[in-house]
MARBA-3410 file (N, C-alpha, C, O; in Angstrom, 1 decimal):
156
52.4,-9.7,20.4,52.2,-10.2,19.1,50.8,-9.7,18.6,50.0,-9.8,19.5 ~ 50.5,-9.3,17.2,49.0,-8.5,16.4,48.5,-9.9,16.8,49.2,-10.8,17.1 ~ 46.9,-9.7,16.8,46.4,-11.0,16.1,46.1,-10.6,14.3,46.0,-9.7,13.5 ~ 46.2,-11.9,14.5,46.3,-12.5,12.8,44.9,-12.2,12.2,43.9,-12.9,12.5 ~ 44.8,-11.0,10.9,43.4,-11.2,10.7,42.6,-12.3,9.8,43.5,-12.9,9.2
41.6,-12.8,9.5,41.3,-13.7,8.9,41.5,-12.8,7.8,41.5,-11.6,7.7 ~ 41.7,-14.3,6.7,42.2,-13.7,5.5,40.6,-13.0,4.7,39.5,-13.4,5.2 ~ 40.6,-12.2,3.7,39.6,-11.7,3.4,39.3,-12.9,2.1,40.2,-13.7,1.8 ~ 37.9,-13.0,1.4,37.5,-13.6,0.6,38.2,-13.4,-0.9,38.1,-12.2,-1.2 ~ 38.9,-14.1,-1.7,38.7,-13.5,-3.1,37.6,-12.8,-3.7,36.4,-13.2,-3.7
38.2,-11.8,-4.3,37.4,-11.0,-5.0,37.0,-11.5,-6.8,36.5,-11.2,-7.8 ~ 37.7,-12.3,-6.1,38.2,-13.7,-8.2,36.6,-14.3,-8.2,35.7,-14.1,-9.0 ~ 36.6,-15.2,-6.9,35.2,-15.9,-7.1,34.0,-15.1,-7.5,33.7,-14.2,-6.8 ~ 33.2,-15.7,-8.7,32.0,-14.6,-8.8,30.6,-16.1,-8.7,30.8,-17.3,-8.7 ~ 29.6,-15.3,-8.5,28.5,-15.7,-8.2,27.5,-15.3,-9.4,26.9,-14.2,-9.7
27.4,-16.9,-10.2,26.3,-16.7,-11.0,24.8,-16.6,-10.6,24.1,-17.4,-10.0 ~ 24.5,-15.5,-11.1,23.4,-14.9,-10.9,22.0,-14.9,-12.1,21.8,-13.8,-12.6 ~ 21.2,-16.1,-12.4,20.6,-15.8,-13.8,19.7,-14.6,-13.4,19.5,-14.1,-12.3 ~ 19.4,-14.2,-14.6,18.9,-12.2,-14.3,17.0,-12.7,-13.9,16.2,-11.9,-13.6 ~ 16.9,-14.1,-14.0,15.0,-13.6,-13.4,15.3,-13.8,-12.2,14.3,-13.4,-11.5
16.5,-14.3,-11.4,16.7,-14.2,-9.6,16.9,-12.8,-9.1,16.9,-12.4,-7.9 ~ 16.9,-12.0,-10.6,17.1,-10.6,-9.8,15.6,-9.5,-10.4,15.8,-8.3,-10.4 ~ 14.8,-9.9,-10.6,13.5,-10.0,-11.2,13.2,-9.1,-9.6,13.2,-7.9,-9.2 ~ 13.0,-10.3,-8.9,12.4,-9.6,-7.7,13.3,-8.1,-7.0,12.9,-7.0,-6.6 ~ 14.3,-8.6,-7.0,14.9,-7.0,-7.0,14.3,-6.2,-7.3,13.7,-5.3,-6.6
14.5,-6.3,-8.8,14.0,-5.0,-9.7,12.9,-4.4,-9.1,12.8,-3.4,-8.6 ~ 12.0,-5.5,-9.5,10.4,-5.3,-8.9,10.5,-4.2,-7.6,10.1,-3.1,-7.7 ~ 11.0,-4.6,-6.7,11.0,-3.9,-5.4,11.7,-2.4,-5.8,11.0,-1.5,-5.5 ~ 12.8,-2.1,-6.4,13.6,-1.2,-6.7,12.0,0.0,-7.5,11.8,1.1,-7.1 ~ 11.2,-0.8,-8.6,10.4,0.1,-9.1,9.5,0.5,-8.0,9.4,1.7,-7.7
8.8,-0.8,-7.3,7.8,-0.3,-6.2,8.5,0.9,-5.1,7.7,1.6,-4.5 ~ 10.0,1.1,-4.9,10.3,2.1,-3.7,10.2,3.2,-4.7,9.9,4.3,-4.2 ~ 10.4,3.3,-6.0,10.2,4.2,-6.7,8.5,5.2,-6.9,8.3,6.4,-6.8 ~ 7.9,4.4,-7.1,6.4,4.8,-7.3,5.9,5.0,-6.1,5.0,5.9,-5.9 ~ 6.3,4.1,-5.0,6.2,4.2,-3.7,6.4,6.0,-2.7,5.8,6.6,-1.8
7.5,6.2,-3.4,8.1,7.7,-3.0,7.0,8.9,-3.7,6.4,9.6,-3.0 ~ 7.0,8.8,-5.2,6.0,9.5,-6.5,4.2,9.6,-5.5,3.3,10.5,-5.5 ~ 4.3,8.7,-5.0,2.7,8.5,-4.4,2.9,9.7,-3.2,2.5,10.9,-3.3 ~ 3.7,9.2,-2.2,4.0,10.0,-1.1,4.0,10.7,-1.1,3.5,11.2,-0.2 ~ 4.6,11.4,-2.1,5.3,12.7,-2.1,3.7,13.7,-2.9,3.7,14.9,-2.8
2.8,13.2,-3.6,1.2,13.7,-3.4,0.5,13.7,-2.7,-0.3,14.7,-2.6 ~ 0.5,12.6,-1.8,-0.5,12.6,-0.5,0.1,13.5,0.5,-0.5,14.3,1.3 ~ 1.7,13.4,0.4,2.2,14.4,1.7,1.5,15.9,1.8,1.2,16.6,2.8 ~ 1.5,16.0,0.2,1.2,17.8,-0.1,-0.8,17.6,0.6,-1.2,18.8,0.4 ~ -1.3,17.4,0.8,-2.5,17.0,1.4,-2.5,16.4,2.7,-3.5,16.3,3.3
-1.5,15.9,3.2,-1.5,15.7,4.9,-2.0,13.9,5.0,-2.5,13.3,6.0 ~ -1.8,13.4,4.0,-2.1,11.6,4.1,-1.1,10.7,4.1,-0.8,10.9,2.9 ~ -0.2,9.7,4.6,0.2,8.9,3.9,-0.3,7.9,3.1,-1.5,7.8,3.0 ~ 0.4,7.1,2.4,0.1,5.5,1.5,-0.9,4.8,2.6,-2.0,4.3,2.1 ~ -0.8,4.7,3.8,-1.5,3.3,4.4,-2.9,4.5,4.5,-3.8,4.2,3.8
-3.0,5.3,5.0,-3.7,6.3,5.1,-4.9,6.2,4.2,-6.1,6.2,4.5 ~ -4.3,6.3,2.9,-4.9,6.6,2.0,-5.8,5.2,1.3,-7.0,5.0,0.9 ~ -4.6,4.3,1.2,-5.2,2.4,0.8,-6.6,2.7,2.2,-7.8,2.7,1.8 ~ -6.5,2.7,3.2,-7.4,2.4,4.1,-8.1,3.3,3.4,-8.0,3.2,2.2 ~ -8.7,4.2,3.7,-10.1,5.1,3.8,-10.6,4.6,1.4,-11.7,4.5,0.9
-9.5,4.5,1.0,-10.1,3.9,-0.4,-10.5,2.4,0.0,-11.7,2.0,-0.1 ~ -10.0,1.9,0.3,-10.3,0.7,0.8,-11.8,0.9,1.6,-12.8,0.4,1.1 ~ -12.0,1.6,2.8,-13.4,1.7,3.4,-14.2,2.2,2.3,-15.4,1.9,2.4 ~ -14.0,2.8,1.2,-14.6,3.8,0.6,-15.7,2.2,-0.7,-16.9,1.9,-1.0 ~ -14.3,1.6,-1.1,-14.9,0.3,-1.9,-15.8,-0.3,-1.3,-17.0,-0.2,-1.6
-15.5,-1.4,0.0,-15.8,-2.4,0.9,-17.7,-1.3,0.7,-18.8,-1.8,0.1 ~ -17.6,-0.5,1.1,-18.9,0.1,0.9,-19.9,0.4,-0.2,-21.1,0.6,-0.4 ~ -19.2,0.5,-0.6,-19.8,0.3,-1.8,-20.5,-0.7,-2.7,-21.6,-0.7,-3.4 ~ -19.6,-1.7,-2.4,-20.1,-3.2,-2.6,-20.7,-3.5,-1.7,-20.4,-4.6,-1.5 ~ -21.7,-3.0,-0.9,-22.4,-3.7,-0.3,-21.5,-4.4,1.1,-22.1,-5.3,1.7
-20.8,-4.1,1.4,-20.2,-4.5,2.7,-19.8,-4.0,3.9,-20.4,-2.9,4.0 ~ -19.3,-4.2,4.8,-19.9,-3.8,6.1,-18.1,-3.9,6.8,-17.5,-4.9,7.2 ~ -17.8,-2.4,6.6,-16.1,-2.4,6.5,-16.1,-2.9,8.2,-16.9,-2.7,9.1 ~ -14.9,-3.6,8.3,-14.7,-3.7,10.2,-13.1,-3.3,10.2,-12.6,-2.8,9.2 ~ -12.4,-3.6,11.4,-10.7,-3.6,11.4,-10.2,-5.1,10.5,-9.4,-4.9,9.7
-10.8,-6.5,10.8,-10.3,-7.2,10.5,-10.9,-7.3,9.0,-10.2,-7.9,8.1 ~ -11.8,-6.9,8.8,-12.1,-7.3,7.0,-11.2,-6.0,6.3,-10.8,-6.3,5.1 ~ -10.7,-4.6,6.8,-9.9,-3.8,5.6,-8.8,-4.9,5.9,-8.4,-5.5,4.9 ~ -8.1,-5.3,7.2,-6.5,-5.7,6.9,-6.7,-7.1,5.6,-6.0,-7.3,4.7 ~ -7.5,-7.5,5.9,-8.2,-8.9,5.0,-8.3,-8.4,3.5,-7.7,-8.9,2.6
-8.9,-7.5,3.3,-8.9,-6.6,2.1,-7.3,-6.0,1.5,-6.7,-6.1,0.4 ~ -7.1,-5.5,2.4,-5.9,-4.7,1.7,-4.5,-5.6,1.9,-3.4,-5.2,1.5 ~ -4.6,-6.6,2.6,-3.4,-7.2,2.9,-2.3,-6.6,4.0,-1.1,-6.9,4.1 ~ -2.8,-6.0,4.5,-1.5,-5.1,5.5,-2.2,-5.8,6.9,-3.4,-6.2,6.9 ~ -1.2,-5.9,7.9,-0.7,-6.3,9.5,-2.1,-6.0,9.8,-2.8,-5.2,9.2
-2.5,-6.7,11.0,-3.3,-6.3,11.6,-3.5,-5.0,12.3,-4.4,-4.2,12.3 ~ -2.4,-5.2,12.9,-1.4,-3.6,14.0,-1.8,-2.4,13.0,-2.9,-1.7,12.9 ~ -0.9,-2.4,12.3,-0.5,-1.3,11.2,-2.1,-0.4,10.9,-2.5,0.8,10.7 ~ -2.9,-2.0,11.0,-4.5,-1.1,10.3,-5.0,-0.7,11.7,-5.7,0.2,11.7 ~ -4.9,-0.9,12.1,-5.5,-0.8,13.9,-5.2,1.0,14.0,-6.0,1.9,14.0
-3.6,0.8,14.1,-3.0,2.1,14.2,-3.7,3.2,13.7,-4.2,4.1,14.3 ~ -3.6,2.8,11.9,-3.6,3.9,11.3,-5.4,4.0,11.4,-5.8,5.2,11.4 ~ -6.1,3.3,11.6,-7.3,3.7,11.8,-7.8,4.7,12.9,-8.6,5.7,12.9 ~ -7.1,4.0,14.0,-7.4,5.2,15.3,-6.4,6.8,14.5,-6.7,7.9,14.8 ~ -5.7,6.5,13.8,-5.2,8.0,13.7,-6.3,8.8,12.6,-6.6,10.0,12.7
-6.7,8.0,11.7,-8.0,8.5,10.6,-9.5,9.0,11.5,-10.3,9.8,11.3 ~ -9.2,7.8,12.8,-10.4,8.3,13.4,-10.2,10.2,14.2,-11.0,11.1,14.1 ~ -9.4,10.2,14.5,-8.6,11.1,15.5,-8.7,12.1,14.7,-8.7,13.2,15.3 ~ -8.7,12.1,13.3,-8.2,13.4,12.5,-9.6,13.5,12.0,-9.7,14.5,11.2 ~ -10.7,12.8,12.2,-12.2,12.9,11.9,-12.8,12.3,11.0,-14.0,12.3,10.8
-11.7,11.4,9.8,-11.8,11.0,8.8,-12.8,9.7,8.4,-13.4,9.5,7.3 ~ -12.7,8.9,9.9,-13.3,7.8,10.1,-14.0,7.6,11.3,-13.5,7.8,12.4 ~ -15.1,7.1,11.1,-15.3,6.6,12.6,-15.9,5.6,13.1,-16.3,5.1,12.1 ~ -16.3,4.9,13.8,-16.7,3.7,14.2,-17.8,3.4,14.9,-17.9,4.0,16.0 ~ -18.5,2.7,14.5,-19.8,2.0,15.2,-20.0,0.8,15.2,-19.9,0.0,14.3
-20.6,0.7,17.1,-21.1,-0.5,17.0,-21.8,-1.4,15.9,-23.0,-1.2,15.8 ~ -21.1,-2.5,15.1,-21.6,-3.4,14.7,-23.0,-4.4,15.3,-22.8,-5.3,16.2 ~ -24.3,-4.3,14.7,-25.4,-4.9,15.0,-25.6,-6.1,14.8,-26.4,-6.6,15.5 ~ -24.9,-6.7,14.0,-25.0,-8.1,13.6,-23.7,-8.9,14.2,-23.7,-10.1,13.8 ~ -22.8,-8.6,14.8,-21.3,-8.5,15.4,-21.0,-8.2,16.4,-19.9,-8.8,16.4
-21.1,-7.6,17.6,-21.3,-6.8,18.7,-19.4,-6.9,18.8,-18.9,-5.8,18.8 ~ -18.6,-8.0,18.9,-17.3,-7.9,18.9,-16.7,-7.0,17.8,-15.5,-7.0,17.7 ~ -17.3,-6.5,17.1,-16.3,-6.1,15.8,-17.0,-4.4,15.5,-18.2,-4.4,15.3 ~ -16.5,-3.5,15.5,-16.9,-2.1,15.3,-16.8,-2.0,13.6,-16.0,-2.4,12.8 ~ -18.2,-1.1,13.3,-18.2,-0.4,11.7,-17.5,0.4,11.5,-17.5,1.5,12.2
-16.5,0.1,10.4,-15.6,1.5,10.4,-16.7,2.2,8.7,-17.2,1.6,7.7 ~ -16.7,3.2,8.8,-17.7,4.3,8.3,-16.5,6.1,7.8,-15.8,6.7,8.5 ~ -16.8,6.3,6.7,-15.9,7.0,6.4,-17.0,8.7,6.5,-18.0,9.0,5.8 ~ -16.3,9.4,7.4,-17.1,10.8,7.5,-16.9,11.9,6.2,-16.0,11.9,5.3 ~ -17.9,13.1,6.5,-18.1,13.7,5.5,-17.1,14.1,4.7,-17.0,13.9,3.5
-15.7,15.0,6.0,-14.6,15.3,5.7,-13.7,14.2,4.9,-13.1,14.2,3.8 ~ -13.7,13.2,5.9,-12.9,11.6,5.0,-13.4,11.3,3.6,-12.5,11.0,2.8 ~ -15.0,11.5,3.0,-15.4,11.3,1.8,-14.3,12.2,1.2,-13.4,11.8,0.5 ~ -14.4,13.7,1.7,-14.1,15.0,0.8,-12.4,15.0,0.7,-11.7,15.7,0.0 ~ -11.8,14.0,1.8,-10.1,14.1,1.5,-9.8,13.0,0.9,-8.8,13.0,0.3
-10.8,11.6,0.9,-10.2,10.9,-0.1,-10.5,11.3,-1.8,-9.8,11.1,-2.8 ~ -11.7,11.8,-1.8,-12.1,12.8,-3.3,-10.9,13.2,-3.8,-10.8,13.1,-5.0 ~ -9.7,13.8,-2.9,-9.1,14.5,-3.2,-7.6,14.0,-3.4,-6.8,14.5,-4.2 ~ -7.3,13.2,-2.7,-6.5,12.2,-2.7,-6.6,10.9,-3.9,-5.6,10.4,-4.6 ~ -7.5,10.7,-3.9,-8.0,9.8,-5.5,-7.6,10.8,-6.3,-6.9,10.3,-7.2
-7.6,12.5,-6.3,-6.9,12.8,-7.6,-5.6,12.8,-7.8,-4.9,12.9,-8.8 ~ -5.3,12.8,-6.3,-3.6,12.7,-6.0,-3.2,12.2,-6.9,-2.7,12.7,-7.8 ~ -3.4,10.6,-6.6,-3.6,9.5,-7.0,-3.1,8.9,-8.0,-2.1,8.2,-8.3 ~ -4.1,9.6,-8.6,-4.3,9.2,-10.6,-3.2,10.1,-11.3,-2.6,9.6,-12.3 ~ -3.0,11.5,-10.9,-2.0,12.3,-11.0,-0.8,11.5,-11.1,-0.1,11.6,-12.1
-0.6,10.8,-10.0,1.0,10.3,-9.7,1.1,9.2,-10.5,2.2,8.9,-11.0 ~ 0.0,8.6,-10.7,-0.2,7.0,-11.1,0.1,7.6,-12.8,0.9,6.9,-13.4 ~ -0.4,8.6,-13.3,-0.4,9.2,-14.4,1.2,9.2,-14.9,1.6,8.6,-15.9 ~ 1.8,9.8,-14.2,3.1,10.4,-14.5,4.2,9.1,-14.6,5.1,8.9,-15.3 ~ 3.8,8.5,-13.6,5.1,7.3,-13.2,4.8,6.2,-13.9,5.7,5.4,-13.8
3.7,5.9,-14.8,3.8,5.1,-15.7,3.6,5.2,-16.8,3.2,4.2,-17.3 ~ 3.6,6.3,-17.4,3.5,6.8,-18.8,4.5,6.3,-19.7,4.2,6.3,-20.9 ~ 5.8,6.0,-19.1,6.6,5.5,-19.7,6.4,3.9,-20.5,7.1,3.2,-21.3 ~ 5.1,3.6,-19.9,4.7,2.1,-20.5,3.8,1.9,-21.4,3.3,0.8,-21.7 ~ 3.4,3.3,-21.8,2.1,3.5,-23.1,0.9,2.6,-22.4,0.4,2.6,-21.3
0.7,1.8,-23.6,-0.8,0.9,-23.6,-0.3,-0.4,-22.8,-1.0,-1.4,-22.6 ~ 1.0,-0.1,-22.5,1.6,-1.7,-22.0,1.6,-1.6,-20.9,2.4,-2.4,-20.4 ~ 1.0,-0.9,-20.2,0.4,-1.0,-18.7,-0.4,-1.9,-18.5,-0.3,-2.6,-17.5 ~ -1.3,-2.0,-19.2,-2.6,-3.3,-19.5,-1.3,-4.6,-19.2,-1.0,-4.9,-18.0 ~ -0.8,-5.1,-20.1,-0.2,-6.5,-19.8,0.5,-6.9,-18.5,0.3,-7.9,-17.9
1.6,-5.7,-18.0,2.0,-5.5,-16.9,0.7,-5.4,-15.7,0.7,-6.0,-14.6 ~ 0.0,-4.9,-16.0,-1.0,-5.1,-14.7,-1.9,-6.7,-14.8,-2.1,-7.3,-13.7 ~ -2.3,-7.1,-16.0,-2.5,-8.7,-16.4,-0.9,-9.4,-15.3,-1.2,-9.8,-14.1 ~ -0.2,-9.4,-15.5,1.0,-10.2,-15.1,0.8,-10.3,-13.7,0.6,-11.3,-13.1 ~ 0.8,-8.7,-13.3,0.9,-8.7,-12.1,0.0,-9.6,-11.2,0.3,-10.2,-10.2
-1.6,-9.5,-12.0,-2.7,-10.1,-11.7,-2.6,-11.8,-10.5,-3.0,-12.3,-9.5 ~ -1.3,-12.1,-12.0,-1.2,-13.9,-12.2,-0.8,-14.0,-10.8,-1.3,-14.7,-9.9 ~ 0.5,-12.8,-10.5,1.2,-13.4,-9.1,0.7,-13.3,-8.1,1.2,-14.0,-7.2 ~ -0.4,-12.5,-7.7,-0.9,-11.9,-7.0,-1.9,-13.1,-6.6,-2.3,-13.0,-5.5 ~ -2.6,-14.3,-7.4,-3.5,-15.2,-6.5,-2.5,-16.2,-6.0,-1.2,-16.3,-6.3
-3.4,-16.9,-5.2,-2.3,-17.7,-4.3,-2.5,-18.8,-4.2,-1.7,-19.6,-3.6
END
């Protein structure tokens, strides 16, 4: 004798959905979009996205007067500890970054962005702006409010 399959679900029943529950969808749907537009500039220069957030990220923290480590960029940029760990030793590896004993810290190394790292994120910042240019043009001056909004969700 077959076994008996379970019956499948109606296709009748629907599931109300109000459209700001699908807000965050969207959201994510635009970010894999812009997400790809970025990539696909840093690739043509040899960087990815985490790549590139880090060494801008060292590039700021320094600027301001700060004293970049592994735990203050993940602290800064919000990415995994790991992830920054990783991509750091691979920045260091490719000459971009490099690290010194911390004097005030002895557990925690200075991360320090070298000559070549200045001159590829120079170049990668124009990536950047390039991509950033194109993919939201479609929002005129209304980029300003959209980046306000974004601002709001963004504290915690």
């Amino acid at each position: 004798m077959p076994a008996r399959r379970a019956p499948r679900p109606s296709m009748q029943a629907t599931i109300e959905v109000p459209d700001e529950a699908l807000l965050g969808y969207r959201l994510w749907q635009v970010h894999a979009r812009w997400h790809r537009q970025l990539e696909k500039r840093l690739k043509e220069i040899g960087l990815t996205h985490l790549q590139y957030v880090l060494l801008a990220a060292t590039h700021r923290l320094i600027v301001d007067d700060e004293t970049p480590s592994q735990i203050r960029l993940a602290n800064f940029t919000k990415v995994e500890k790991m992830m920054v760990s990783k991509t750091i030793r691979a920045l260091e590896r490719a000459g971009y970054l490099a690290r010194r004993r911390n004097a005030a810290n002895r557990r925690a190394n200075q991360i320090e962005l070298t000559a070549s790292g200045l001159r590829l994120l120079q170049t990668a910042f124009a990536a950047g702006v390039k991509a950033h240019g194109v993919f939201f043009q479609a929002l005129g001056r209304d980029w300003r409010k959209l980046d306000a909004m974004l601002d709001r969700l963004m504290t915690d």
